[in-house]
DSSP file (Angstrom, degrees, kcal/mol; ACC not computed):
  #  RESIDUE AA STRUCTURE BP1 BP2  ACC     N-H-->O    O-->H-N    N-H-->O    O-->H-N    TCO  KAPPA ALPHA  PHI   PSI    X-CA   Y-CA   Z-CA
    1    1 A X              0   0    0      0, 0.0     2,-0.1     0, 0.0     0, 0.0   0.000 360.0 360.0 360.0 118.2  -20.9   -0.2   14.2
    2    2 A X    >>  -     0   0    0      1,-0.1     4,-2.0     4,-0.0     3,-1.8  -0.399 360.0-103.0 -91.2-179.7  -21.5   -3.4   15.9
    3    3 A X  H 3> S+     0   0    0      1,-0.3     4,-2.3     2,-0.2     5,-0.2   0.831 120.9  46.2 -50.5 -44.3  -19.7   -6.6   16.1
    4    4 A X  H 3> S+     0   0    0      1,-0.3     4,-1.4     2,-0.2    -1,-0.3   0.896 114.6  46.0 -52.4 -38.6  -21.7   -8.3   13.8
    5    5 A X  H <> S+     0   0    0     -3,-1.8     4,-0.6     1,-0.2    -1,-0.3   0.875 116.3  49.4 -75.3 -31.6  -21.7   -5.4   11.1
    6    6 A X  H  X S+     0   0    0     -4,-2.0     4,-1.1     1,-0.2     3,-0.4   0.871 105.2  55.0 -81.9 -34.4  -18.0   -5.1   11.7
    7    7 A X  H  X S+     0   0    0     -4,-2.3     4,-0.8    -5,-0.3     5,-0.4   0.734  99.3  67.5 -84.6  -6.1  -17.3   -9.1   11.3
    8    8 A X  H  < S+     0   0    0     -4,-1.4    -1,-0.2    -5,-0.2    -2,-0.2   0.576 109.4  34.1 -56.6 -27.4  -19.0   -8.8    7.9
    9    9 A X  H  < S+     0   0    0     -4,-0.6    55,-0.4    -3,-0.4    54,-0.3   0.491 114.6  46.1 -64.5 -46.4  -16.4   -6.8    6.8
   10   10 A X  H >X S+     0   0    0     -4,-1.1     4,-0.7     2,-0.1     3,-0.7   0.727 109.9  49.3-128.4 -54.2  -13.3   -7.7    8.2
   11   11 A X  H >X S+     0   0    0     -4,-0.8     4,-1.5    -5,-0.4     3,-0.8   0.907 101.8  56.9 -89.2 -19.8  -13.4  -11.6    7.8
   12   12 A X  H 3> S+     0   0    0     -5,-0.4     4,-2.1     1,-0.2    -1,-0.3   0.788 112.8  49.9 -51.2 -25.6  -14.5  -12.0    4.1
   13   13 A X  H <> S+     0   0    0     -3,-0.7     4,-1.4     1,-0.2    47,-0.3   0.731 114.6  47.3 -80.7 -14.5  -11.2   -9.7    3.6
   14   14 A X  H << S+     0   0    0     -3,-0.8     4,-0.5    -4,-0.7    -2,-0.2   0.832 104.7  46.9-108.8  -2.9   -9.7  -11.9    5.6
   15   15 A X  H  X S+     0   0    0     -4,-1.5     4,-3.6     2,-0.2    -2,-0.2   0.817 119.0  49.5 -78.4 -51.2  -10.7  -15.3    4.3
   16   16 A X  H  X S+     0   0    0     -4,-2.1     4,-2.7     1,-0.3     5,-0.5   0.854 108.1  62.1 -77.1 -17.9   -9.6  -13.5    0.2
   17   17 A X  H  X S+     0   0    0     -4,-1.4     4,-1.8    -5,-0.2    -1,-0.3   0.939 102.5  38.8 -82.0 -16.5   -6.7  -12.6    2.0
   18   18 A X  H  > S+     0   0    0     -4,-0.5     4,-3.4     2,-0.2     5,-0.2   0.826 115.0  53.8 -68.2 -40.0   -5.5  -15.9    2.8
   19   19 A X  H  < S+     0   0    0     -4,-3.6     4,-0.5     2,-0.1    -1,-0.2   0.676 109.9  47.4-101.7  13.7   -6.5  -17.1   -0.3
   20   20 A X  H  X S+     0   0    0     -4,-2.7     4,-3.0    -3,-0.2     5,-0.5   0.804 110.6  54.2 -69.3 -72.8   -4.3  -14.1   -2.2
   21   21 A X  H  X S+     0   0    0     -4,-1.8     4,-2.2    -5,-0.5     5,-0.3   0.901 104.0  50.3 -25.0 -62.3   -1.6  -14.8   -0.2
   22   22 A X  H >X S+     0   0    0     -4,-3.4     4,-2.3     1,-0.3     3,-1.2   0.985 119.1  43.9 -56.9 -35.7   -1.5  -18.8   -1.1
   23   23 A X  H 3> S+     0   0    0     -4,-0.5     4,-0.6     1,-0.3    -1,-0.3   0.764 111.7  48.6 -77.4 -15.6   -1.6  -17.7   -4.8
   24   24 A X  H 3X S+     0   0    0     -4,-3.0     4,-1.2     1,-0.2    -1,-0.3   0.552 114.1  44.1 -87.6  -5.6    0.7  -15.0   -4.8
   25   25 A X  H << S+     0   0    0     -4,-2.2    -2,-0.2    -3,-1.2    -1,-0.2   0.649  99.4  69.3-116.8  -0.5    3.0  -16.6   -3.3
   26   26 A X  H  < S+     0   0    0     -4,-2.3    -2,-0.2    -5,-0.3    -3,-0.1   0.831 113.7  34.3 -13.2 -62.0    2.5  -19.8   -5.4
   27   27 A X  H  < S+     0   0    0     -4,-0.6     2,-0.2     2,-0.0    -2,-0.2   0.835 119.4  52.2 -96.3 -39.7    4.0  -17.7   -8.5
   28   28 A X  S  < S-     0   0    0     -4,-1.2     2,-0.7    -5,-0.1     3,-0.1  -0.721  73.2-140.8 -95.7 140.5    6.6  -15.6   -6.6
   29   29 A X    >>  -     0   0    0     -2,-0.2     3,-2.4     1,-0.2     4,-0.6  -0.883  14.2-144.5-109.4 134.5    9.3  -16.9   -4.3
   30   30 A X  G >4 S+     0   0    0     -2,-0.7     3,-2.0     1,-0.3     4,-0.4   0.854  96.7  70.6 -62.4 -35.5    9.3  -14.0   -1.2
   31   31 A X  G 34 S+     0   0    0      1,-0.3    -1,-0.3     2,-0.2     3,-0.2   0.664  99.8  41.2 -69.7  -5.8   13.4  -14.9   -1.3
   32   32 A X  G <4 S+     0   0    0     -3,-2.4    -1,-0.3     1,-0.2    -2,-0.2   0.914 100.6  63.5 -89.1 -24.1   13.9  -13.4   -4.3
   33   33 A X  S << S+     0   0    0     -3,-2.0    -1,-0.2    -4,-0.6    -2,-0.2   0.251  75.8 125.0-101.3   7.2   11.8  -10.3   -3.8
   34   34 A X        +     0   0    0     -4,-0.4     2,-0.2    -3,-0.2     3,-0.0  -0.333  40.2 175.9 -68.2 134.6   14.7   -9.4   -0.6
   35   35 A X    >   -     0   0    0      1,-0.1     3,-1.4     3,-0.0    -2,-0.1  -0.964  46.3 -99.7-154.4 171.8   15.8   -5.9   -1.7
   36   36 A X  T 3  S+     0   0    0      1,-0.3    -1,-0.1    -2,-0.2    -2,-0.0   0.852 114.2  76.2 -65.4 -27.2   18.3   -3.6    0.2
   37   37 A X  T 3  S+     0   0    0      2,-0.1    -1,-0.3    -3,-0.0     2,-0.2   0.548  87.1  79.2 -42.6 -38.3   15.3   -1.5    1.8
   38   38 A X    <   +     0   0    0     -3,-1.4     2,-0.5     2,-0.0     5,-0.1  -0.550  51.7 172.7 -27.2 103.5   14.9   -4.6    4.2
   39   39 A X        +     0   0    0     -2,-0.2     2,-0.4     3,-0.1     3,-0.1  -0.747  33.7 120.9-139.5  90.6   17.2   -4.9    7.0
   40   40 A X  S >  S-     0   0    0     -2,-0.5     3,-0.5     1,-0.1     4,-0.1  -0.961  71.5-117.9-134.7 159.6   15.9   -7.9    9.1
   41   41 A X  T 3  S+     0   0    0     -2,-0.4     2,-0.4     1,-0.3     3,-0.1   0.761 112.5  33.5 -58.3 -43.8   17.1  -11.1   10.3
   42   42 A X  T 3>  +     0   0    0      1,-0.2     4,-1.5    -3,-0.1    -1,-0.3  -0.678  61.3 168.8-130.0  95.7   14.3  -12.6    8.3
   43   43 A X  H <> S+     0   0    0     -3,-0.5     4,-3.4    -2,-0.4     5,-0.5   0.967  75.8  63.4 -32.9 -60.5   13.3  -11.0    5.2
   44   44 A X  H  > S+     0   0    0      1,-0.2     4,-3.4     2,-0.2     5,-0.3   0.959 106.7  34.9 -47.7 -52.0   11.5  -13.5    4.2
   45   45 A X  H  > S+     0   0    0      1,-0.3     4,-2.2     2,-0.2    -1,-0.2   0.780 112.5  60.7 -86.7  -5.2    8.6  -13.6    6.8
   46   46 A X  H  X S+     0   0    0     -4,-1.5     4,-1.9    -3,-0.4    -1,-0.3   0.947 112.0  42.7 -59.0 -46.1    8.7   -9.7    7.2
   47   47 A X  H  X S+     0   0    0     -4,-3.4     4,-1.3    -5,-0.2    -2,-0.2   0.922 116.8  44.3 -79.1 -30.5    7.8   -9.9    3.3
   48   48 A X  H  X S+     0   0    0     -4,-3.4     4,-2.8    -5,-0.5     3,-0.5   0.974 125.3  42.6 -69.8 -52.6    4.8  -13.2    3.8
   49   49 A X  H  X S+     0   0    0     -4,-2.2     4,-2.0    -5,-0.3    -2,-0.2   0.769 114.7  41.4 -66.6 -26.1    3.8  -10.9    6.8
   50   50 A X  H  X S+     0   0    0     -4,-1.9     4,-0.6     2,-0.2    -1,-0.2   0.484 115.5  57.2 -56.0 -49.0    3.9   -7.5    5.4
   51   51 A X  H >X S+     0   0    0     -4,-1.3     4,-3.3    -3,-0.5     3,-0.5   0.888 103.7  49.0 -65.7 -88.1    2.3   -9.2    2.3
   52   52 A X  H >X S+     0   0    0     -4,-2.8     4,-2.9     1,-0.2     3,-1.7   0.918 111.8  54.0 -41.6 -62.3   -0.9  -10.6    4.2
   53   53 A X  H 3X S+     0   0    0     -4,-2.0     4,-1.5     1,-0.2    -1,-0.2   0.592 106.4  46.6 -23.6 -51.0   -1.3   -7.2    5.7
   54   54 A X  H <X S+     0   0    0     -4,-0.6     4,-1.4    -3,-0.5    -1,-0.2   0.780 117.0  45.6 -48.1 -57.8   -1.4   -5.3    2.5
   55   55 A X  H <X S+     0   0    0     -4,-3.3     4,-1.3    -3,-1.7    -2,-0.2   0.754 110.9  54.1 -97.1 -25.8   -4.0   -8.0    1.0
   56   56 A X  H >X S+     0   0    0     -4,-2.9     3,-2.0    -5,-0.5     4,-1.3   0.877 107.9  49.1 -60.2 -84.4   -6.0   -7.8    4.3
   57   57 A X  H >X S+     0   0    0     -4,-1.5     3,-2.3     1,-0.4     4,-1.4   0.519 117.0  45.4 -33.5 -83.2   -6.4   -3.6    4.0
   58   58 A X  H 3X S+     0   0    0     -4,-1.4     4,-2.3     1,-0.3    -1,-0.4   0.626 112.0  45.7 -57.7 -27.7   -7.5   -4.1    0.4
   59   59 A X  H <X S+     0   0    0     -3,-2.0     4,-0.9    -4,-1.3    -1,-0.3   0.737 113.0  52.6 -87.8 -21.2   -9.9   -6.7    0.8
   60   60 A X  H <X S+     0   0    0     -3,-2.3     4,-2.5    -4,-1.3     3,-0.3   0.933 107.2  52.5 -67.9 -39.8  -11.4   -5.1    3.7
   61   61 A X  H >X S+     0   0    0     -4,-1.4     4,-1.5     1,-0.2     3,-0.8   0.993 106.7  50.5 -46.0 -72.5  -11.9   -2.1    2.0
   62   62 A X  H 3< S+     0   0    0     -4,-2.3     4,-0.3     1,-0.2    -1,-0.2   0.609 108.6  52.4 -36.3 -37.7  -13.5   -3.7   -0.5
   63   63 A X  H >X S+     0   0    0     -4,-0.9     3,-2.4   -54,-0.3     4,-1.2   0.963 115.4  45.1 -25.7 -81.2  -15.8   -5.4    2.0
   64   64 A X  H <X S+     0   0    0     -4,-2.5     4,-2.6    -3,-0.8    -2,-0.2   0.644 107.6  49.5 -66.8 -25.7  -16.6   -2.3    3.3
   65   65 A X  H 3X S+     0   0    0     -4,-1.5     4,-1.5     2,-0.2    -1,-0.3   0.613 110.1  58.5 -71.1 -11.4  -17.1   -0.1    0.1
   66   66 A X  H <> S+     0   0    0     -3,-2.4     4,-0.8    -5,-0.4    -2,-0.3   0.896 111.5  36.9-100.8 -42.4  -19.3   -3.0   -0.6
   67   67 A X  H >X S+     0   0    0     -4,-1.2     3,-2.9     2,-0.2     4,-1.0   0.986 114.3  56.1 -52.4 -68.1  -21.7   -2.3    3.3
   68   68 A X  H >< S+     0   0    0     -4,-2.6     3,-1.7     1,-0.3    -2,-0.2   0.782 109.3  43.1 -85.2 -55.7  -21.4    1.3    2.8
   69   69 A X  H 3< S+     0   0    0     -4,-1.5    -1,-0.3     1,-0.2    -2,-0.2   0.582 112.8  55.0 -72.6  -6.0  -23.2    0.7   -1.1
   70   70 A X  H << S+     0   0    0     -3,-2.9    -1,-0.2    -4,-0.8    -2,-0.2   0.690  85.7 113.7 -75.5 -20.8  -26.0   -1.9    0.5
   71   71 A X  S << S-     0   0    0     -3,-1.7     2,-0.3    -4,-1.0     3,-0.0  -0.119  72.1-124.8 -23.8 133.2  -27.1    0.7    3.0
   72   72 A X        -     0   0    0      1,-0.0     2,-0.1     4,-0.0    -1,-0.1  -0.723  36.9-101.1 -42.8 123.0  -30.6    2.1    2.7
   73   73 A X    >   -     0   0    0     -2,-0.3     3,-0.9     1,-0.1    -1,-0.0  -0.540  46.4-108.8 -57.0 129.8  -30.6    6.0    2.4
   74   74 A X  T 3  S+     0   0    0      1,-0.2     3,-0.1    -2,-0.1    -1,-0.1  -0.384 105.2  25.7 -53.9 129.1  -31.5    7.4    5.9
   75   75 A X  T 3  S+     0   0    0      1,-0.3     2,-0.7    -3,-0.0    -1,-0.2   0.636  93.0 140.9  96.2   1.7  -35.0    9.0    6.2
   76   76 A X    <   -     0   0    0     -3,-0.9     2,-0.4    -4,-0.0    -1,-0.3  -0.813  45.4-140.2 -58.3  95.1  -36.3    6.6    2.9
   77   77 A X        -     0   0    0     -2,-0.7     3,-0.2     1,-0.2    -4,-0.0  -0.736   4.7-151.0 -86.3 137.5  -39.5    5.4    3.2
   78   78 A X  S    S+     0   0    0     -2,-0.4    -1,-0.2     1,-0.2    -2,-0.0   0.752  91.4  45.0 -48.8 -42.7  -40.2    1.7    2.0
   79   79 A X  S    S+     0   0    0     -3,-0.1    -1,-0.2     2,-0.1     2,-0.2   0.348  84.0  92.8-127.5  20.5  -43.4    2.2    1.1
   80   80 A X        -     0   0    0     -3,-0.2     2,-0.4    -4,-0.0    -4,-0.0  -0.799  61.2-144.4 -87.9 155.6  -43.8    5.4   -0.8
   81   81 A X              0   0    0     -2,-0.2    -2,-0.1     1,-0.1    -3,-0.0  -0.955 360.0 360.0-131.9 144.0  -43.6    5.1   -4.6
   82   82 A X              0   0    0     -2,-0.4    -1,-0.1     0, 0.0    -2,-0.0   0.504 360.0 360.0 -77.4 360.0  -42.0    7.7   -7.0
């Protein structure tokens, strides 16, 4: 895959993740969401960081489910007609 094909991908996920992030954390405050499973010095920015991650994956996937279904089938020719 080259860069280009690859930044196609990866920064639209990362642009909706930034703007998931501001809105989810708009409605929720990360200090509340501290639960015992946590054991850091800062909860909080484990959970903002933890957070982005999580909303990058999915919104790259999506990205990417989104290349793989604009593909051409290999071995198609354009200009035959069914």
């Amino acid at each position: 895959m080259s860069f280009w094909k690859l930044m196609q991908i990866v920064w639209p996920g990362f642009l909706s993740a930034c703007m998931l992030e501001m809105i989810f954390f708009a409605v929720f405050d990360p200090s509340q969401m501290q639960s015992q499973f946590i054991n850091s010095e800062n909860p909080t920015q484990l959970i903002y960081t933890g957070s982005f991650f999580v909303f990058w994956s999915a919104t790259a996937l999506s990205s990417f489910i989104s290349f793989l279904l604009m593909r051409e089938p290999e071995g198609k020719d354009q200009h035959s007609k069914r």
